[in-house]
C-alpha positions as CSV (number, residue, x, y, z in Angstrom):
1,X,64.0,68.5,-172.1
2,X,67.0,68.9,-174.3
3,X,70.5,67.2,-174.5
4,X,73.4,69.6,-173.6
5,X,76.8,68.2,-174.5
6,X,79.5,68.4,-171.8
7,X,83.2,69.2,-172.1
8,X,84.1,65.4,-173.1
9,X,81.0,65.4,-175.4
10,X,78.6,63.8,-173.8
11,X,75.0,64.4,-174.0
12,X,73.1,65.3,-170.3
13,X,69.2,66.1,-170.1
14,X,68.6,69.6,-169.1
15,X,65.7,72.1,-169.5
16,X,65.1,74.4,-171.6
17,X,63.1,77.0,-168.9
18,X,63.7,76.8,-165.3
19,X,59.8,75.7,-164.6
20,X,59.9,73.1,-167.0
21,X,60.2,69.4,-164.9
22,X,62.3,66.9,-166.6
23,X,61.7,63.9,-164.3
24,X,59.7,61.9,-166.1
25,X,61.7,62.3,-169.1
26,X,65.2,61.1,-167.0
27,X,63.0,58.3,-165.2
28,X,62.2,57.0,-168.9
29,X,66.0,57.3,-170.2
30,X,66.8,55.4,-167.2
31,X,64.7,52.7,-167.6
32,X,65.5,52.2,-171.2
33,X,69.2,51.7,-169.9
34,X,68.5,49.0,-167.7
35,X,66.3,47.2,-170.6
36,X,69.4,46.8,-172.7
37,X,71.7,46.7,-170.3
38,X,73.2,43.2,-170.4
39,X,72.3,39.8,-168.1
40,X,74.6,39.2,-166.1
41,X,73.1,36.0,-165.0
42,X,72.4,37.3,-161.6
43,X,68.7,35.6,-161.6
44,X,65.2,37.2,-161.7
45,X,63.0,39.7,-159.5
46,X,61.5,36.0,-157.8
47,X,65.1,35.0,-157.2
48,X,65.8,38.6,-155.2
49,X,62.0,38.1,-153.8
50,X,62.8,34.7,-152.1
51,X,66.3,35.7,-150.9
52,X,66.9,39.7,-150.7
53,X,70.2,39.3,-148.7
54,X,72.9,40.5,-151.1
55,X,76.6,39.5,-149.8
């Protein structure tokens, strides 16, 4: 995987060769988001768990 900027400057993943998978690589960059993202003091996965009805 490599970063390819976009027309604003932004950085995208992409791959290098057409056969190469870059899944894995976009799941981890992902998840790494949502760790810093910040608490919005929405509760926890028990809270969603006990009551998965979002309104």
């Amino acid at each position: 995987m490599v970063g390819r900027p976009d027309r604003c400057g932004n950085l995208y993943p992409t791959k290098q060769r057409p056969e190469q998978k870059i899944d894995a690589a976009v799941a981890l960059m992902v998840a790494v988001g949502r760790a810093m993202a910040e608490d919005a003091g929405e509760g926890d996965l028990v809270d969603f768990l006990h009551n998965p009805v979002i309104a």
